[in-house]
C-alpha positions as CSV (number, residue, x, y, z in Angstrom):
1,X,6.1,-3.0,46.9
2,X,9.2,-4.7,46.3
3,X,11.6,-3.4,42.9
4,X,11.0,-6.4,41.3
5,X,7.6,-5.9,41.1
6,X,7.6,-2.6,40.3
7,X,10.1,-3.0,37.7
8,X,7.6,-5.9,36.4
9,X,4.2,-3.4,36.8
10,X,6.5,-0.8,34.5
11,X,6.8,-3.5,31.7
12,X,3.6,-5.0,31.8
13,X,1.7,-1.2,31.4
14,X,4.3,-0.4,29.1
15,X,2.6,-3.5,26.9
16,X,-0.4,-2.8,27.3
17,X,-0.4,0.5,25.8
18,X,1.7,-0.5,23.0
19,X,-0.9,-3.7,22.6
20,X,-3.6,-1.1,22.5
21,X,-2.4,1.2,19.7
22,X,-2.4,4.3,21.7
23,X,0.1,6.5,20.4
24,X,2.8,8.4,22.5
25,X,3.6,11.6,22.5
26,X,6.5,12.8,20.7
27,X,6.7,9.9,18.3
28,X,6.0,10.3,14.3
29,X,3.8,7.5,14.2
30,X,4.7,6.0,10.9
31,X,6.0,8.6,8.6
32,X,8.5,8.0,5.8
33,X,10.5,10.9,5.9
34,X,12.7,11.5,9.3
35,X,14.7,14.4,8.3
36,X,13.4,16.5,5.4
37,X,15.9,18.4,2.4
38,X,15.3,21.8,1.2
39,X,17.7,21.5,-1.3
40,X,16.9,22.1,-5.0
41,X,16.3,18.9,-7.4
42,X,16.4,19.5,-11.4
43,X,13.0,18.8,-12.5
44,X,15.0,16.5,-15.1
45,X,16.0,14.5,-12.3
46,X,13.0,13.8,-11.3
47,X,11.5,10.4,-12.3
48,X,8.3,10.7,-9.6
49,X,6.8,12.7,-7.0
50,X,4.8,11.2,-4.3
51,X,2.4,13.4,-1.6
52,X,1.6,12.1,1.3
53,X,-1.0,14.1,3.5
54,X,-0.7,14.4,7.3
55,X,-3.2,11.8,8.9
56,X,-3.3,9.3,11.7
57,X,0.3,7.6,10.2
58,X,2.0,10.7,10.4
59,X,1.4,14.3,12.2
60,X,2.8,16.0,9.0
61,X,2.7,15.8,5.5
62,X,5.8,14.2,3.2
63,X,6.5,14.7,0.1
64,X,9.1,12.3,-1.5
65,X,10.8,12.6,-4.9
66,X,12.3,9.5,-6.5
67,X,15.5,10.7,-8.7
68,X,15.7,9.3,-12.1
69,X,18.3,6.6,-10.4
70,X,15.6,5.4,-8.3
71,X,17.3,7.6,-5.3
72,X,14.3,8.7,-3.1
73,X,14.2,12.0,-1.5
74,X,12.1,13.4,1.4
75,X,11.6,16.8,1.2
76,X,10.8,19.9,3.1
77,X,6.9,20.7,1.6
78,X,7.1,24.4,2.8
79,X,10.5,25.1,0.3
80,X,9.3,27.6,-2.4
81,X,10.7,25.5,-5.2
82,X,8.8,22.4,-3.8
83,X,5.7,24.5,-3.6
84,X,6.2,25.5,-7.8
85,X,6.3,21.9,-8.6
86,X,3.5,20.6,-6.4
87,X,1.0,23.4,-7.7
88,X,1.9,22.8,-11.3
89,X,1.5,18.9,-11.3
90,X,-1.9,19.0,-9.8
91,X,-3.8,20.3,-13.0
92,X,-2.2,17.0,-14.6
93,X,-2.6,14.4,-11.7
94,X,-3.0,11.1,-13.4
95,X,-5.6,8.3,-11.4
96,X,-3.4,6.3,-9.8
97,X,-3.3,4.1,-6.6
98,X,-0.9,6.5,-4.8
99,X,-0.5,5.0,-1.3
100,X,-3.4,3.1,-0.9
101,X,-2.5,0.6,2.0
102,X,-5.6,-1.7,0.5
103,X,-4.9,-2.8,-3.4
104,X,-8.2,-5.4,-2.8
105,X,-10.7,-5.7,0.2
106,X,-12.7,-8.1,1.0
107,X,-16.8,-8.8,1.8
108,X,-16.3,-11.7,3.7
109,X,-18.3,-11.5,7.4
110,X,-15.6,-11.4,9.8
111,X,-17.8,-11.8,13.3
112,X,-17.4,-9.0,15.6
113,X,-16.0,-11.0,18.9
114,X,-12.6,-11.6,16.3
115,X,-12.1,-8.3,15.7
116,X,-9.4,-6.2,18.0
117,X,-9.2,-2.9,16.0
118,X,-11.1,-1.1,13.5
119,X,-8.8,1.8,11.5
120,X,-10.8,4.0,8.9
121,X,-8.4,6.0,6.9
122,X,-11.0,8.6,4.3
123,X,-10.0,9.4,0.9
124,X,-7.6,11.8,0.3
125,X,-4.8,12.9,-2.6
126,X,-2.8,9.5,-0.9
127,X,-5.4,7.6,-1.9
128,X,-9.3,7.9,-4.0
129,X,-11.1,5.3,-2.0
130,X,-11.6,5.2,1.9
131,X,-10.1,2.7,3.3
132,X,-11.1,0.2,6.5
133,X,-8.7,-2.2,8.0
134,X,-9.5,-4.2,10.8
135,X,-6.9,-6.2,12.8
136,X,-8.3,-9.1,14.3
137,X,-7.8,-10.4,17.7
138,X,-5.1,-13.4,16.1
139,X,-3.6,-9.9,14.8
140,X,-4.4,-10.6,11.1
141,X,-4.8,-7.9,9.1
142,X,-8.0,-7.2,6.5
143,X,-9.0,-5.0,4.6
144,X,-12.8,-4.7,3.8
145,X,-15.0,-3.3,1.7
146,X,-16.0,0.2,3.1
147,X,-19.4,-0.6,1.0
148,X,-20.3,-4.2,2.6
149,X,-23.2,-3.6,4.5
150,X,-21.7,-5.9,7.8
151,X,-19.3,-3.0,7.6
152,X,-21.4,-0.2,7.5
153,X,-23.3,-1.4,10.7
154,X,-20.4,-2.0,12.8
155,X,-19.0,1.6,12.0
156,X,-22.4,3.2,13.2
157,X,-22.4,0.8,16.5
158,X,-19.3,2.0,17.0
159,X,-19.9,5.7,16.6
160,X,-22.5,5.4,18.7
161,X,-20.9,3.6,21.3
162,X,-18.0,6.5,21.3
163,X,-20.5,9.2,21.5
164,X,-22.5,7.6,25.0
165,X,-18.5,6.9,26.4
């Protein structure tokens, strides 16, 4: 085999495993906080405090504060201070929509031939509802309704199709 084509080979399984969603090792997926500050913030700076729990977007969990000037902090979960603050807010956690990544769904039939990936995200403190989006072949993006029964019936064919792999 020739450079060229090995060079080309190199690429083309490079794309396919990024087409394919499979993660690599070593990367942080899609979290929001990088780098992570221990550093104490006045609870009279703070104007919010979002948690985000580790999942399949991100190997760890993040906890961002947004300062009264709307500058946003990532910081380290495991500091004492951050610890105080997180265990007194959760007595008076309002219901809000957090980080859901799906504000509506939808019930519409989308055919199973269309459809290139299925990501379930469950409920969490990020978010109250479960969440399904599928990514169709044209690389559209939907969210559905975990309740439609359509959806329901592909989640089980595709259980059972992971379990008999």
């Amino acid at each position: 085999m020739n450079r060229a084509t090995a060079v080309l080979t190199a690429i083309l399984l490079l794309c396919a495993i990024a087409a394919q969603g499979i993660p690599i090792s070593g990367t942080l997926g899609r979290c929001q906080c990088p780098t992570t500050s221990s550093s104490f913030i006045s609870l009279k700076t703070i104007k919010n405090l979002q948690y985000i729990p580790k999942g399949p977007h991100c190997e760890t969990q993040e906890i961002i504060i947004t300062k009264k000037n709307e500058q946003k902090v990532c910081v380290n979960p495991d500091a004492k201070w951050v610890k105080i603050i997180i265990k007194s807010r959760k007595g008076s956690r309002r219901r809000t929509v957090g980080r859901c990544l799906c504000p509506k769904t939808s019930s519409d039939f989308i055919h199973p031939s269309t459809i290139k990936n299925l990501q379930y995200i469950p409920k969490g403190p990020h978010c109250e509802t479960q969440e399904i989006i599928i990514t169709k072949k044209n690389e559209q993006k939907v969210c559905v309704n975990p309740d439609a029964k359509w959806v329901k019936i592909i989640i089980k064919s595709r259980k059972v199709s992971r379990r008999h792999n």
